[in-house]
VOKOL-690221 format. One record per residue (C-alpha): residue in one letter; z, y, x. Coordinates in Angstrom, 3 decimals, decimal comma. Layout:
! residues N
<site residu="A" Z="Z" Y="Y" X="X"/>
...
! end
This chain:
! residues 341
<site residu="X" Z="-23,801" Y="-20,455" X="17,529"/>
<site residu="X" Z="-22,622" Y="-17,237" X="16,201"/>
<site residu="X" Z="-23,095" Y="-14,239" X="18,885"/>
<site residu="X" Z="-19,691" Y="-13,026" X="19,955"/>
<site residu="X" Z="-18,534" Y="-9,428" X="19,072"/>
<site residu="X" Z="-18,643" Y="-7,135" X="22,028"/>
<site residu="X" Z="-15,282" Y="-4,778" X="21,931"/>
<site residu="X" Z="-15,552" Y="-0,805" X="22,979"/>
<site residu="X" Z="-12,927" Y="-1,763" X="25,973"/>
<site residu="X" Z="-10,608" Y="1,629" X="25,574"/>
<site residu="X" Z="-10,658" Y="1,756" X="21,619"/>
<site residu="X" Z="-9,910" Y="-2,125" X="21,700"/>
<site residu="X" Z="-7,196" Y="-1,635" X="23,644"/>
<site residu="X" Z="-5,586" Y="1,285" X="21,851"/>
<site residu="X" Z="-5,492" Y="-0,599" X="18,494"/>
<site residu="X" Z="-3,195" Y="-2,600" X="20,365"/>
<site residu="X" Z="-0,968" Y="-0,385" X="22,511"/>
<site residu="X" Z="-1,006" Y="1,699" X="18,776"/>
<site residu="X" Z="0,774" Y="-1,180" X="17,283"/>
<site residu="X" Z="2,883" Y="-2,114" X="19,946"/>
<site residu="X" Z="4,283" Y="1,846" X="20,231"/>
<site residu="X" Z="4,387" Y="2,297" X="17,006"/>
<site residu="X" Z="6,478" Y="-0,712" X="15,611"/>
<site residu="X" Z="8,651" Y="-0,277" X="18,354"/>
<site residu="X" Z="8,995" Y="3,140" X="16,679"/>
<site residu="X" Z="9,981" Y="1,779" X="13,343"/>
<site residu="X" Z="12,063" Y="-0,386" X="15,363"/>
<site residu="X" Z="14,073" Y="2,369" X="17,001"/>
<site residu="X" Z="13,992" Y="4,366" X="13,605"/>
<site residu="X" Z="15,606" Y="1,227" X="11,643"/>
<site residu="X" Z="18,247" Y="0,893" X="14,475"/>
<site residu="X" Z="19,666" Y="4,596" X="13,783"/>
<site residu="X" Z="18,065" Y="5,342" X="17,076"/>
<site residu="X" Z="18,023" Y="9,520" X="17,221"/>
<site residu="X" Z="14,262" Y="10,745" X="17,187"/>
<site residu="X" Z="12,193" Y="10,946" X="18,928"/>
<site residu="X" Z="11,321" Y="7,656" X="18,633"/>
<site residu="X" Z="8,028" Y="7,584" X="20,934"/>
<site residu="X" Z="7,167" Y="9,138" X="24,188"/>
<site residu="X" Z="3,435" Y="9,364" X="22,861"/>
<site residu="X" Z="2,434" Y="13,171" X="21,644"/>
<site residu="X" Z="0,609" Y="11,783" X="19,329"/>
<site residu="X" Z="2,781" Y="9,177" X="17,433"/>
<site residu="X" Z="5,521" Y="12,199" X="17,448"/>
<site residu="X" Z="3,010" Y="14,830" X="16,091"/>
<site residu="X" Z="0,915" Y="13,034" X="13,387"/>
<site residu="X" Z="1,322" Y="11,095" X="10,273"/>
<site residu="X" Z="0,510" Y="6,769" X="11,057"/>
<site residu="X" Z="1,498" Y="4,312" X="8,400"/>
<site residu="X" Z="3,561" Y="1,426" X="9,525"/>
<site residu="X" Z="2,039" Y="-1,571" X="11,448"/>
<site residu="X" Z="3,110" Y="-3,980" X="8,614"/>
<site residu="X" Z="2,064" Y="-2,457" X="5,202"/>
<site residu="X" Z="5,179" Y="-4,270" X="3,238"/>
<site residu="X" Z="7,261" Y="-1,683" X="5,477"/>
<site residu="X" Z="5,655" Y="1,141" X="4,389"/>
<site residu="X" Z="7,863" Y="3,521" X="1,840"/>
<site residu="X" Z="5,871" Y="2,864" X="-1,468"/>
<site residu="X" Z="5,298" Y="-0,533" X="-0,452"/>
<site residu="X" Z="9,330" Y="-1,045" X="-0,075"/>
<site residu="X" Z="10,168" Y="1,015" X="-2,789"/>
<site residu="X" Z="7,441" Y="-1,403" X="-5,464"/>
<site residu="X" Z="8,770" Y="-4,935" X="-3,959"/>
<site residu="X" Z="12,513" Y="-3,991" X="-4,290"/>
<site residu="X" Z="12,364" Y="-2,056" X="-8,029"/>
<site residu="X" Z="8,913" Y="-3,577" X="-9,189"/>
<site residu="X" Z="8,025" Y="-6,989" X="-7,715"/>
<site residu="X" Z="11,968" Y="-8,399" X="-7,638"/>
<site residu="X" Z="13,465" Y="-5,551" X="-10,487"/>
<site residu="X" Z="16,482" Y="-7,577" X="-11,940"/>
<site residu="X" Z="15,342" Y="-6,508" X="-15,971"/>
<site residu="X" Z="14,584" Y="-9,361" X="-17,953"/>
<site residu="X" Z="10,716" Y="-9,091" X="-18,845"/>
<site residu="X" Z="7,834" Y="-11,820" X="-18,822"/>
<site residu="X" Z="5,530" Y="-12,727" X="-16,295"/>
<site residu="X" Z="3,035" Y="-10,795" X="-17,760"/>
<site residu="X" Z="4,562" Y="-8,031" X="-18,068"/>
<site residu="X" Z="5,744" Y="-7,929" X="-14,636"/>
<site residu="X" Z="2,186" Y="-8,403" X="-13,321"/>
<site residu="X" Z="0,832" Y="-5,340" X="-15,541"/>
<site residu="X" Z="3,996" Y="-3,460" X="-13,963"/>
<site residu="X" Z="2,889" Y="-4,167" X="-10,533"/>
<site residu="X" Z="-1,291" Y="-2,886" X="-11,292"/>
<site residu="X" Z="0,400" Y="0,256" X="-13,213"/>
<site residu="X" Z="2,551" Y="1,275" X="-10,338"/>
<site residu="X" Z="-0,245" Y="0,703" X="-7,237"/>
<site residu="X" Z="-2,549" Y="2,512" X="-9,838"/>
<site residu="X" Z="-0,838" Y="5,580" X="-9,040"/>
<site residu="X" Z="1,147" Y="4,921" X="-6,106"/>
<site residu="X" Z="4,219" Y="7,732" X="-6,448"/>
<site residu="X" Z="7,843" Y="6,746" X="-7,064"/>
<site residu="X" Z="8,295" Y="9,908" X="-8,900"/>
<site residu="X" Z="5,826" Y="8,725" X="-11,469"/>
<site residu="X" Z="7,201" Y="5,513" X="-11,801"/>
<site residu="X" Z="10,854" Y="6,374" X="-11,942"/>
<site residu="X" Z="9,806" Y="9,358" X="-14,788"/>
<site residu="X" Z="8,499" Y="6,467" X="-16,596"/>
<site residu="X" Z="11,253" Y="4,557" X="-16,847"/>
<site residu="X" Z="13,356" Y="7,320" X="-17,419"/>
<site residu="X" Z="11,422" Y="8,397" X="-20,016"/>
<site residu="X" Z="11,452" Y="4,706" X="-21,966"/>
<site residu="X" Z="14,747" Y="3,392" X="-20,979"/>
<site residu="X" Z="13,539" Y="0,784" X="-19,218"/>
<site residu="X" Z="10,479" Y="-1,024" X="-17,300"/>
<site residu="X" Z="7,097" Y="-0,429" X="-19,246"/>
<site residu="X" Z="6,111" Y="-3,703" X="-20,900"/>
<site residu="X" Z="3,097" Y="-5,120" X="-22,352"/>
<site residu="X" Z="4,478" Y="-3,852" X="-25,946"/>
<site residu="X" Z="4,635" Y="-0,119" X="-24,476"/>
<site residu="X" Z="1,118" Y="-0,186" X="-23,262"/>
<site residu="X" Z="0,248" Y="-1,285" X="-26,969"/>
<site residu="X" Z="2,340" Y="1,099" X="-28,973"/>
<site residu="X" Z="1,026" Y="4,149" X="-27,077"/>
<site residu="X" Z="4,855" Y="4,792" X="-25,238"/>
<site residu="X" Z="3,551" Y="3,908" X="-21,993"/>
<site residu="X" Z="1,024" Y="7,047" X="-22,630"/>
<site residu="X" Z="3,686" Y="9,170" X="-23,824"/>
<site residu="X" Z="5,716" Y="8,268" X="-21,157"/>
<site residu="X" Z="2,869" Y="9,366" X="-18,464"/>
<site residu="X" Z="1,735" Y="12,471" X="-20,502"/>
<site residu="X" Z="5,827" Y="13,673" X="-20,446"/>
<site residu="X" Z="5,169" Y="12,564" X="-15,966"/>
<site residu="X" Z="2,153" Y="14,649" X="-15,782"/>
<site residu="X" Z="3,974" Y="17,555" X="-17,837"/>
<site residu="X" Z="7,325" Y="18,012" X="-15,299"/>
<site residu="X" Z="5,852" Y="16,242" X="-12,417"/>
<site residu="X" Z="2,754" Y="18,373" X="-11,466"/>
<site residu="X" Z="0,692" Y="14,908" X="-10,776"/>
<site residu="X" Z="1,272" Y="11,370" X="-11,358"/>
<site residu="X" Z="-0,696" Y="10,080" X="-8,306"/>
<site residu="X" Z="-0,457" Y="9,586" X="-4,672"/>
<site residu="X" Z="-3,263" Y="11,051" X="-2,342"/>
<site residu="X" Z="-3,453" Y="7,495" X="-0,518"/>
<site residu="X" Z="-5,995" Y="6,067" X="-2,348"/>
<site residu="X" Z="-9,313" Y="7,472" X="-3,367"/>
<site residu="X" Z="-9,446" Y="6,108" X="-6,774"/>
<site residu="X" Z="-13,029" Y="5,614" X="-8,497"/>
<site residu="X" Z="-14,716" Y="7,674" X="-11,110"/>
<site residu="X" Z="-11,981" Y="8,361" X="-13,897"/>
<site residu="X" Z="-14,042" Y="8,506" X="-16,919"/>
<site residu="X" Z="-15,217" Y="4,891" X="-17,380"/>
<site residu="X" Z="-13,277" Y="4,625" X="-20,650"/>
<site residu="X" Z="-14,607" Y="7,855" X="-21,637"/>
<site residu="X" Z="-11,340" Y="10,105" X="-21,340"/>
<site residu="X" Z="-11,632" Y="13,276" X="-20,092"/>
<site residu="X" Z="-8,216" Y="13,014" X="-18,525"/>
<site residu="X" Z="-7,904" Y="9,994" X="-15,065"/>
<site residu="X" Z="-4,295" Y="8,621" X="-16,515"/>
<site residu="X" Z="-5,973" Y="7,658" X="-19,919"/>
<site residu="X" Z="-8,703" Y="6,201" X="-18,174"/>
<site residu="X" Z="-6,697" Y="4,122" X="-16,552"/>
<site residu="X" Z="-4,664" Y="3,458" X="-20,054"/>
<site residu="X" Z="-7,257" Y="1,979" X="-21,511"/>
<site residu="X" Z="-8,080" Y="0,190" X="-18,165"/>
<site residu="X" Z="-4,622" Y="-1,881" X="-18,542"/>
<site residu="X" Z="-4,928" Y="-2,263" X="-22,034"/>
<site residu="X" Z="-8,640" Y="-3,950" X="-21,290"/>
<site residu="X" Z="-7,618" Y="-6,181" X="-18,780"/>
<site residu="X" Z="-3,421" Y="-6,935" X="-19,994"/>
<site residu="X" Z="-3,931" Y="-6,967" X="-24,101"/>
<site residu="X" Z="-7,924" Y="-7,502" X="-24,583"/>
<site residu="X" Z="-8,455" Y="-9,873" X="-21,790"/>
<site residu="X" Z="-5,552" Y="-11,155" X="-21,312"/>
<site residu="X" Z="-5,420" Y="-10,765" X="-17,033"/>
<site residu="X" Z="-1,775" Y="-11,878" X="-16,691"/>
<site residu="X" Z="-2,561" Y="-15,433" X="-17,945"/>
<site residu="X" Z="-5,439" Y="-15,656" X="-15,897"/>
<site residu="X" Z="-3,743" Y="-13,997" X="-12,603"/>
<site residu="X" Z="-0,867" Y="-16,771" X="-13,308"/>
<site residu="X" Z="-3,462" Y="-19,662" X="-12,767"/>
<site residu="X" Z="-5,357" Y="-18,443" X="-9,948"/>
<site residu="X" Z="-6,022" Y="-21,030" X="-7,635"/>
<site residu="X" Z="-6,880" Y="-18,523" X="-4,634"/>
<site residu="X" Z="-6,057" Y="-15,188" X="-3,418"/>
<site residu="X" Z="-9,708" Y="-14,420" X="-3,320"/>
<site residu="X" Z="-9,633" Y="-15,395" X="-7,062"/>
<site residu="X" Z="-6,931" Y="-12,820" X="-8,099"/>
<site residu="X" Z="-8,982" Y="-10,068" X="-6,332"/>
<site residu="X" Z="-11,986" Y="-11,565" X="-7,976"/>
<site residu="X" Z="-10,481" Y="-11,291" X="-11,337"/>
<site residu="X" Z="-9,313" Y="-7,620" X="-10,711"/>
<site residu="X" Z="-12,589" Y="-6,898" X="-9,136"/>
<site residu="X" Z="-14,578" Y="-7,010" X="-12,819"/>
<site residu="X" Z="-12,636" Y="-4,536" X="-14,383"/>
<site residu="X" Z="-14,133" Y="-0,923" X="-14,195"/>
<site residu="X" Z="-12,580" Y="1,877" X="-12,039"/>
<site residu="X" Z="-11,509" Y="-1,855" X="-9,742"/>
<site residu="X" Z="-13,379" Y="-0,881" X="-6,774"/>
<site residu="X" Z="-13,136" Y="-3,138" X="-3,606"/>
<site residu="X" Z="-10,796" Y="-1,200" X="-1,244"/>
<site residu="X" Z="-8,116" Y="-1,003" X="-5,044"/>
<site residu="X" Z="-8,451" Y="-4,380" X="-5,851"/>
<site residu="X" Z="-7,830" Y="-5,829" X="-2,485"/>
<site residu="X" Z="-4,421" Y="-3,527" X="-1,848"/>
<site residu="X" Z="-3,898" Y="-4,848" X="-5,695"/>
<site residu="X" Z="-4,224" Y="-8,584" X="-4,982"/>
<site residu="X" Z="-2,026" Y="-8,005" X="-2,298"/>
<site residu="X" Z="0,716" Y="-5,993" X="-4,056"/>
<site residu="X" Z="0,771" Y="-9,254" X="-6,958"/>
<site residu="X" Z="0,701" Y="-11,542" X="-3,936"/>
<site residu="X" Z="4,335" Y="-9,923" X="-2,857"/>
<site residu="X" Z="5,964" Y="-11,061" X="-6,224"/>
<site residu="X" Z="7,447" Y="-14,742" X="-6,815"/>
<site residu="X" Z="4,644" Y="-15,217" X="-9,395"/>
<site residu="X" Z="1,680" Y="-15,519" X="-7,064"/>
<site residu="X" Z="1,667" Y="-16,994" X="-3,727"/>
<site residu="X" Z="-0,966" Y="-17,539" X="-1,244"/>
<site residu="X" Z="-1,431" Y="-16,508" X="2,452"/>
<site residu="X" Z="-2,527" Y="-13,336" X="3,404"/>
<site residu="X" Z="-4,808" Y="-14,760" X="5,460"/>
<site residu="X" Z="-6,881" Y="-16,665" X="3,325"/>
<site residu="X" Z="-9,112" Y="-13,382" X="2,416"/>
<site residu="X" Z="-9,413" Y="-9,806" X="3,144"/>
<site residu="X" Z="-11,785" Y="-6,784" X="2,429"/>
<site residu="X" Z="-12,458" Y="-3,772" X="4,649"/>
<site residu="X" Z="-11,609" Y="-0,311" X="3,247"/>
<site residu="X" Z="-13,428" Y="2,764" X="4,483"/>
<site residu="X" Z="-11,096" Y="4,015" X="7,260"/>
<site residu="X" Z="-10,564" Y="0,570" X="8,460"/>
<site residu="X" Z="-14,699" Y="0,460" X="8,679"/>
<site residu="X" Z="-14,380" Y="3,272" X="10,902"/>
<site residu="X" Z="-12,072" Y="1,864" X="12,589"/>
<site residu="X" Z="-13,822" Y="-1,389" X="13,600"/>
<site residu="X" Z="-16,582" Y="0,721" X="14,024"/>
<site residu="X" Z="-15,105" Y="2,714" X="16,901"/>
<site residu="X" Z="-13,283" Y="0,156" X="18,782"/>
<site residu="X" Z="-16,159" Y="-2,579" X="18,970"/>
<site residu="X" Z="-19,854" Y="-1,667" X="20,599"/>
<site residu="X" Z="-21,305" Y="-4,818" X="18,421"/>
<site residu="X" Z="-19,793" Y="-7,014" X="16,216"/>
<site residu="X" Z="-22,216" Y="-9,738" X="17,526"/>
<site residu="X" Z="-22,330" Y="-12,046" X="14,185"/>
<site residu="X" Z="-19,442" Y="-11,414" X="12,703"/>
<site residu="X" Z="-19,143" Y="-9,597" X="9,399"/>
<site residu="X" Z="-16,123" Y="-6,771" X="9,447"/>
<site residu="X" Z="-13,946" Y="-9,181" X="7,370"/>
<site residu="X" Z="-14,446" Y="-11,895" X="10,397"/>
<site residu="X" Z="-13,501" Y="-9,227" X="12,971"/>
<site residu="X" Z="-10,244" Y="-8,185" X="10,735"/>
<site residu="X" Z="-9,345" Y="-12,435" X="11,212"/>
<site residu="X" Z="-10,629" Y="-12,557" X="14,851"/>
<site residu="X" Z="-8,079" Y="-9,944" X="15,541"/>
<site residu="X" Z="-5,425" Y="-11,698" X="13,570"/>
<site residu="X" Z="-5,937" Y="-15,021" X="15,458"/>
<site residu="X" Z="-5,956" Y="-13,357" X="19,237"/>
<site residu="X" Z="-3,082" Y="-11,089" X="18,475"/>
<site residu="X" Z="-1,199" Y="-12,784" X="20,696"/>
<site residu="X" Z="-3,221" Y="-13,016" X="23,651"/>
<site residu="X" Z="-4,138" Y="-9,665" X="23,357"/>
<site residu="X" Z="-0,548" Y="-8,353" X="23,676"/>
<site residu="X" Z="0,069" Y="-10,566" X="26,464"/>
<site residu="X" Z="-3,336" Y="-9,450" X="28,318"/>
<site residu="X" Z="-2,138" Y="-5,642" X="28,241"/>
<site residu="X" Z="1,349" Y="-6,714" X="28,542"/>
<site residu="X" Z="2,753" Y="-4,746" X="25,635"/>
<site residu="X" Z="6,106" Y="-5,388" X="23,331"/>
<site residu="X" Z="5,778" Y="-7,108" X="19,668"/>
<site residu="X" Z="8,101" Y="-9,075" X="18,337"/>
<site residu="X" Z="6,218" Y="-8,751" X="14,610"/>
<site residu="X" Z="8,618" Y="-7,789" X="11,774"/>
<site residu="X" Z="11,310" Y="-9,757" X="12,591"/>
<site residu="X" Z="9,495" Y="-12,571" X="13,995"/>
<site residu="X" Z="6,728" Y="-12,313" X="11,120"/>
<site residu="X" Z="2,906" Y="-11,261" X="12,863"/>
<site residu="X" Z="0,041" Y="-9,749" X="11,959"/>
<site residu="X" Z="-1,516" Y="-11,053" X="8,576"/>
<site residu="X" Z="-5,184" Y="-9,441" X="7,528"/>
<site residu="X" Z="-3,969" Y="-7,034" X="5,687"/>
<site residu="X" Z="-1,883" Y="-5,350" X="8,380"/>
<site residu="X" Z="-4,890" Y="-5,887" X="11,187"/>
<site residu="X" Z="-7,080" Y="-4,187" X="8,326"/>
<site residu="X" Z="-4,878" Y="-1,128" X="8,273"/>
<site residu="X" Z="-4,333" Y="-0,836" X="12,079"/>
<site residu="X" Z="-7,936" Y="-0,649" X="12,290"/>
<site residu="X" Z="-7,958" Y="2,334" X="9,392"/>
<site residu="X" Z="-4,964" Y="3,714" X="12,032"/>
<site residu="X" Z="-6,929" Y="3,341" X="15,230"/>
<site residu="X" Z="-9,314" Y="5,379" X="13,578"/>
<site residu="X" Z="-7,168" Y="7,975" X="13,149"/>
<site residu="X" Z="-5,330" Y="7,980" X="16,112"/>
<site residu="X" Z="-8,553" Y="8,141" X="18,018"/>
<site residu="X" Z="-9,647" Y="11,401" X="16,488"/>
<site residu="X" Z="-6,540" Y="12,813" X="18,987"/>
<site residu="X" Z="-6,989" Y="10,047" X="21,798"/>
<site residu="X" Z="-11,063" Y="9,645" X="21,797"/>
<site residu="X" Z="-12,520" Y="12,421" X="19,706"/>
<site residu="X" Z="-15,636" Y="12,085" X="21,584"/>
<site residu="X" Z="-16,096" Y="9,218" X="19,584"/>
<site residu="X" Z="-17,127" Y="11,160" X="16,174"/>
<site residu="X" Z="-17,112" Y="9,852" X="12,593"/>
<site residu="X" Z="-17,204" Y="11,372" X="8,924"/>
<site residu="X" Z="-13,576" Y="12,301" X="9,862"/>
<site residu="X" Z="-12,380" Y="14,686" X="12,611"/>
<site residu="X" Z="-9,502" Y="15,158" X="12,170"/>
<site residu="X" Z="-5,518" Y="13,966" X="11,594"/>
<site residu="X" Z="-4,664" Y="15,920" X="8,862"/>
<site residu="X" Z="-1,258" Y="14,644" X="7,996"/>
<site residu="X" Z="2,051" Y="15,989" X="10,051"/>
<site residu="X" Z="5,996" Y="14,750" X="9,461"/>
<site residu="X" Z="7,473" Y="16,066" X="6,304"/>
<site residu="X" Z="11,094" Y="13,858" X="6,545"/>
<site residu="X" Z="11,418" Y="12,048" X="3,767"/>
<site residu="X" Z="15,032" Y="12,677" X="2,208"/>
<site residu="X" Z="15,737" Y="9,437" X="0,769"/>
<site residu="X" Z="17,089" Y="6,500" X="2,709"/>
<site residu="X" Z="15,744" Y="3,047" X="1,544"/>
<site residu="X" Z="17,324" Y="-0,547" X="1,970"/>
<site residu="X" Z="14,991" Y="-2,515" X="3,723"/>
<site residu="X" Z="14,121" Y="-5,634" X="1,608"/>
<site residu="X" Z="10,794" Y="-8,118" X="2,164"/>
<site residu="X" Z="9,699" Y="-10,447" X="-0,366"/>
<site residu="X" Z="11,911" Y="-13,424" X="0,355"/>
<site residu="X" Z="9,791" Y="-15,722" X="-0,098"/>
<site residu="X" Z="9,157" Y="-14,545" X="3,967"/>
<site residu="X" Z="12,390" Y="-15,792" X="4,856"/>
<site residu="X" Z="12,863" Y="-12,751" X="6,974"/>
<site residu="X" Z="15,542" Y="-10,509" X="5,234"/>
<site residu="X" Z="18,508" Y="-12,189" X="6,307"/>
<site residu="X" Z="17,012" Y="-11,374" X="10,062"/>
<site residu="X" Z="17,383" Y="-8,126" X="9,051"/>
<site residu="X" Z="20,110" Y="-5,847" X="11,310"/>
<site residu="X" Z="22,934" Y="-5,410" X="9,294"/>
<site residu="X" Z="21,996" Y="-2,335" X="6,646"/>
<site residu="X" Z="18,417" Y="-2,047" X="7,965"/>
<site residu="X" Z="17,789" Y="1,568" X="6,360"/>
<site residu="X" Z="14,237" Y="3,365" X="6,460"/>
<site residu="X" Z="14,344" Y="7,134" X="6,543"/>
<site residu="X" Z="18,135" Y="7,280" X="8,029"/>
<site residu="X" Z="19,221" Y="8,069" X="11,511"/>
<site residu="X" Z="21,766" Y="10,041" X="13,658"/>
<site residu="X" Z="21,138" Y="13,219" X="14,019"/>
<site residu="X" Z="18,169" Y="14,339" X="16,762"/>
<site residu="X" Z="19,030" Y="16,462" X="20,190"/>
<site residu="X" Z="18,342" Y="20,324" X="19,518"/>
<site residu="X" Z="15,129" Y="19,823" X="21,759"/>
<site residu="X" Z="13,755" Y="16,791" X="20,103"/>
<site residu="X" Z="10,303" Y="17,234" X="18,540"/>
<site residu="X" Z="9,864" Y="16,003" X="15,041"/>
<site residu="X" Z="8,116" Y="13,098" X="14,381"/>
<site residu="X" Z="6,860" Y="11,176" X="11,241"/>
<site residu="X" Z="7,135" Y="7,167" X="9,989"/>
! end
């Protein structure tokens, strides 16, 4: 029988009260509530990413305008879309792109060399075409001396040479899409997982989110921090555990969650609360040291209000409250301290 993992009691327990407080923060944020939208010092002072990843900013802004766009294109070139635009992770980017081509990139673009143009004229007014959420592996594996042709000649490998989007279309798994992402070079195992999961959002591929999962390096330190053992479980079996006693565990410390509207935890939100924990634990618990000290990210307001919209295939946007905006709300008291999500 498989020795049972033995939890650091405190750190356990603030992964939970972390996503309790903080959803309820999102909560209050989508309801127009006036900031701030947590009593915890913390929460109001530091960057946290939201409990659910789909209701994250980039995440929103790629299933509305890339996963369920309303331009006629092909499967295939929708999947490529979805890869290109996780790739580098900034709406500016994307939005340049389009700009610059009239329309969404398609499989054609990537062949003709417009898709480059259209990312060398990014890079040119932009200042950068990526995000600094993801630490992206070695750029020069197609021998460019430049990370955006690298990953060029990445798409055109996997979309034109090999074909990916026909073989993403008949995957019979979800481990099998990140499988068949995983080959490709600069596909690392952190970028492929948050890839599989970005082409599992879309109409075209659809499996649960809790059928497979993979560990990235803050959620490692995460796990690593709030349990004294894992016993015999590996940290993908501890990222499920914690997905099937989410419930109990709420009720135990008697905390709030009602899920995104009535949707809970999958893997891939328990693996980035762990990558949060870590983080807020470096404020809460910095006795317990890792390779990162500190939070380094404060609240910079983001300007642009977003319609909230889920992949439907969740049946939970008509749960929505009526014009569920992220990044809108009345205006704060004088005295009320900034805070970021």
């Amino acid at each position: 029988m498989k020795q049972s993992p033995i939890p650091r009691q405190r750190v356990f327990d603030l992964y939970w009260y972390f996503a309790s407080e903080r959803q309820r923060a999102f909560e209050r944020r989508v309801a127009g509530t006036p900031r701030p939208w947590t009593d915890d010092p913390i929460l109001q002072e530091f960057k946290f990413c939201n409990v659910f990843r789909a209701a994250d900013r980039v995440s929103q802004y790629m299933i509305r305008d890339v996963c369920y766009h309303d331009e006629s294109c092909s499967a295939e070139d929708r999947l490529f879309q979805i890869v290109a635009f996780r790739t580098f992770s900034k709406i500016e980017t994307w939005r340049t792109v389009r700009e610059f081509l009239g329309r969404y990139p398609t499989l054609d673009d990537l062949g003709s060399g417009a898709f480059t143009k259209a990312l060398d004229f990014a890079r040119q007014h932009n200042g950068g075409l990526y995000t600094g959420a993801f630490i992206l592996c070695a750029t020069d594996a197609y021998g460019q001396s430049l990370k955006h042709l690298n990953h060029v000649e990445l798409f055109r490998h996997m979309f034109l040479q090999e074909e990916l989007g026909v073989e993403l279309l008949k995957a019979g798994s979800l481990h099998e899409v990140y499988s068949l992402l995983h080959r490709f070079p600069l596909m690392g195992d952190f970028m492929s997982y948050q890839i599989t999961i970005d082409l599992n959002y879309s109409d075209l591929i659809n499996f649960s989110e809790n059928e497979f999962t993979q560990a990235g390096p803050g959620a490692l330190r995460g796990i690593k921090k709030a349990f004294e053992s894992l016993g015999g479980f590996t940290p993908t079996e501890i990222i499920l555990w914690m997905v099937e006693h989410q419930e109990q565990e709420l009720k135990r410390l008697g905390l709030p969650f009602n899920g995104l509207w009535g949707r809970p935890l999958h893997a891939i939100d328990c693996q980035g609360l762990f990558c949060e924990t870590d983080k807020y634990c470096r404020e809460a618990v910095p006795e317990l040291t890792s390779a990162r000290k500190r939070i380094k990210a404060r609240f910079n307001q983001a300007t642009e209000p977003m319609k909230l919209f889920f992949p439907p295939k969740w049946g939970i946007n008509e749960q929505l409250p009526k014009g569920a905006v992220l990044g809108l709300e009345k205006s704060p008291p004088e005295s009320a301290p900034a805070t970021l999500f």
